[in-house]
C-alpha positions as CSV (number, residue, x, y, z in Angstrom):
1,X,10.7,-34.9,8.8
2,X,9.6,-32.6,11.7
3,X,6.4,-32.9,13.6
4,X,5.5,-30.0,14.8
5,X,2.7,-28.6,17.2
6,X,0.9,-25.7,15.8
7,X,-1.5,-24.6,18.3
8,X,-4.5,-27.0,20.3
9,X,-5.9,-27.2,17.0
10,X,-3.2,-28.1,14.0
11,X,-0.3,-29.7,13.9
12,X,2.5,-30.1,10.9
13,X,4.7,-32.5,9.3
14,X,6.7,-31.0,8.0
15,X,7.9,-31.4,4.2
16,X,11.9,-32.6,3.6
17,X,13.5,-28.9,2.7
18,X,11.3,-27.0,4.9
19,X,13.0,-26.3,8.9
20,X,12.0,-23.9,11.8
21,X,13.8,-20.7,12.0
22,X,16.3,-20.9,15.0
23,X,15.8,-18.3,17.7
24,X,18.3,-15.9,16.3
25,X,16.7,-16.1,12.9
26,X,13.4,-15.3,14.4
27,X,14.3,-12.1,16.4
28,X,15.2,-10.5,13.1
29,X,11.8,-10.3,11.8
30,X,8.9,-8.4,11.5
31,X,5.7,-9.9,12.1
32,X,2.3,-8.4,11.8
33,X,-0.3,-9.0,14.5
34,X,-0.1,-10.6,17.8
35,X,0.0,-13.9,19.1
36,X,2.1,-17.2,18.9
37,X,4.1,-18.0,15.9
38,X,6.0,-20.5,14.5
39,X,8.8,-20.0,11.1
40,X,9.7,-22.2,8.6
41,X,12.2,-21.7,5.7
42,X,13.4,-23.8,2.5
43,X,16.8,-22.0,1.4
44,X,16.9,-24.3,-1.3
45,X,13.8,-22.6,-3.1
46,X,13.7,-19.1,-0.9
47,X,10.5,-19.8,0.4
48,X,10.0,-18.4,4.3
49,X,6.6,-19.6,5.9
50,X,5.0,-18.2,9.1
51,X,2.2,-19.7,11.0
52,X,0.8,-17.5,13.7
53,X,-2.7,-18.3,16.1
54,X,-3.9,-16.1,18.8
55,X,-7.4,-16.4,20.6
56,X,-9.4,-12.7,20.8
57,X,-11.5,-11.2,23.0
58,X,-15.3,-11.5,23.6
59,X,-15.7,-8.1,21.6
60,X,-13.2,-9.3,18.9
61,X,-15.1,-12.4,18.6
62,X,-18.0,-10.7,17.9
63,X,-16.8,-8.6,15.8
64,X,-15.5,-11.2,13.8
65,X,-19.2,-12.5,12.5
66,X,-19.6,-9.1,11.4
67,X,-16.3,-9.0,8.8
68,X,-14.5,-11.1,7.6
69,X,-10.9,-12.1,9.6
70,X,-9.5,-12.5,6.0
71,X,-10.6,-8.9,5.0
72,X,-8.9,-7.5,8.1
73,X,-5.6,-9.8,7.2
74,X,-5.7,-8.2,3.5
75,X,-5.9,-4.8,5.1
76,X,-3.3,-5.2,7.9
77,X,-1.1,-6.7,4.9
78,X,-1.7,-3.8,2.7
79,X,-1.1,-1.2,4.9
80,X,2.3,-2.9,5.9
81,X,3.7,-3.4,2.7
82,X,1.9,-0.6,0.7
83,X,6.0,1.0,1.0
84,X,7.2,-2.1,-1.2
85,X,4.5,-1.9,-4.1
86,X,1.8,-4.2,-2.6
87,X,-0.7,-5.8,-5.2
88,X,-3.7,-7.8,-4.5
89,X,-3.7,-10.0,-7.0
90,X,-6.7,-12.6,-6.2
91,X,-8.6,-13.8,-3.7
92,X,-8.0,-17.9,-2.6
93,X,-10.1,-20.7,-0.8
94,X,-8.9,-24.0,0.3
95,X,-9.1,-26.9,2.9
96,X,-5.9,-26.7,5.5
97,X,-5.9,-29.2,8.4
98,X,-9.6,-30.2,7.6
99,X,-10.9,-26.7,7.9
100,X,-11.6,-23.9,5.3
101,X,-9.6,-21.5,4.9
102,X,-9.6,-17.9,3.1
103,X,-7.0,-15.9,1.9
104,X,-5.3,-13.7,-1.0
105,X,-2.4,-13.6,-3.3
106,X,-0.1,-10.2,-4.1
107,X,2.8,-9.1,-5.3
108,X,5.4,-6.6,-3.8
109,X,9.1,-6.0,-4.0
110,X,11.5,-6.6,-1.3
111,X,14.8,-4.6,-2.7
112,X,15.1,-4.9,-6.1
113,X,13.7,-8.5,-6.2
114,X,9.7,-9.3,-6.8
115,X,8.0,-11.3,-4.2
116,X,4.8,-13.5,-3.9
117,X,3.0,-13.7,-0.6
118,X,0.1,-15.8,-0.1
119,X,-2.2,-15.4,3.2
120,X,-4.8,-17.6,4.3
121,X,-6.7,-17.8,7.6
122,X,-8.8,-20.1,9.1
123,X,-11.6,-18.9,12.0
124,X,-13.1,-21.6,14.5
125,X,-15.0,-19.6,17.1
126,X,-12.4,-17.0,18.8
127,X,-9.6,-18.4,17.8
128,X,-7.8,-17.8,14.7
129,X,-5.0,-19.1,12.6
130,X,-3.1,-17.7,10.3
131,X,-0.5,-19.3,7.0
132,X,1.1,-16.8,5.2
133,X,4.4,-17.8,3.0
134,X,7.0,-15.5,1.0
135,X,8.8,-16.6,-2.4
136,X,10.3,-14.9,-5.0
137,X,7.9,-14.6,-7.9
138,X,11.0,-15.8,-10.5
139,X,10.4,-19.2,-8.6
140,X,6.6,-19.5,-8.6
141,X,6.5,-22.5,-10.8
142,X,8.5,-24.2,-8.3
143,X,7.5,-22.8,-4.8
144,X,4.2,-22.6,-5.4
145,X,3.6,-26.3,-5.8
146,X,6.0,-26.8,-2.4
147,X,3.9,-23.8,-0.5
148,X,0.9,-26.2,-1.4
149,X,2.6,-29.2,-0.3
150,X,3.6,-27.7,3.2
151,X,-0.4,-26.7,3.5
152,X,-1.3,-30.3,2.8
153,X,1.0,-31.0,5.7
154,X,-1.1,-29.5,7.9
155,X,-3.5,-32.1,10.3
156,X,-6.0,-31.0,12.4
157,X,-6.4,-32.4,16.2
């Protein structure tokens, strides 16, 4: 099992069947926001995992007390995958590294196969973190439960 750094604030051991993405993985992806990032895969049960943080601005962090970071996740996710059938499908809450953290479910379809993505995020002061995982919705039963296991993987620091 992996140890691995997350940011100042969380770090992850992680679960046998989950590894980082190399480097050449990595630069084929499209990621939504800024920041740092880290990428995890299990092959075994097509699960892919990202983990971004990023600190924002004085203004941003302001901003953030006024609406909520998850809201502006759920709308940044929306608008990039509204081309492959995104679906809200609920809202989610849950303890990660200690900390609450908010998110959503939805469906979308990536070629001709239907996916699940779950996205939560955690806010402490200005700086945010980010969990958001991929898995084909014909494995739910069984990536769900390892998506949830990786989560509980999560320590904070």
């Amino acid at each position: 099992m992996n140890e691995l750094k997350i940011n100042e604030r969380f770090q992850l051991v992680c679960p046998e069947g989950f590894r980082p993405l190399t480097e050449a993985e990595r630069e084929k992806l499209n990621t939504l926001g800024g920041g740092e990032s880290l990428f995890l895969t299990d092959e075994e049960h097509h699960i892919a995992v990202s983990i971004g943080w990023k600190d924002v601005n004085a203004f941003a962090g302001f901003l953030l007390h006024l609406i909520s970071p998850v809201s502006s996740v759920e709308a940044s996710v929306n608008r990039a995958m509204a081309p492959y059938g995104y679906r809200k499908e609920t809202m989610l809450e849950r303890q990660i590294g200690g900390q609450i953290a908010k998110g959503f479910r939805y469906t979308y379809t990536a070629g001709d196969t239907p996916m699940v993505g779950d996205s939560y995020v955690i806010r402490q002061g200005r700086s945010l973190t980010f969990f958001h995982a991929y898995y084909r919705a014909s494995e739910r039963e069984t990536s769900l439960p390892l998506w949830q296991s990786l989560l509980d993987a999560v320590q904070g620091l």
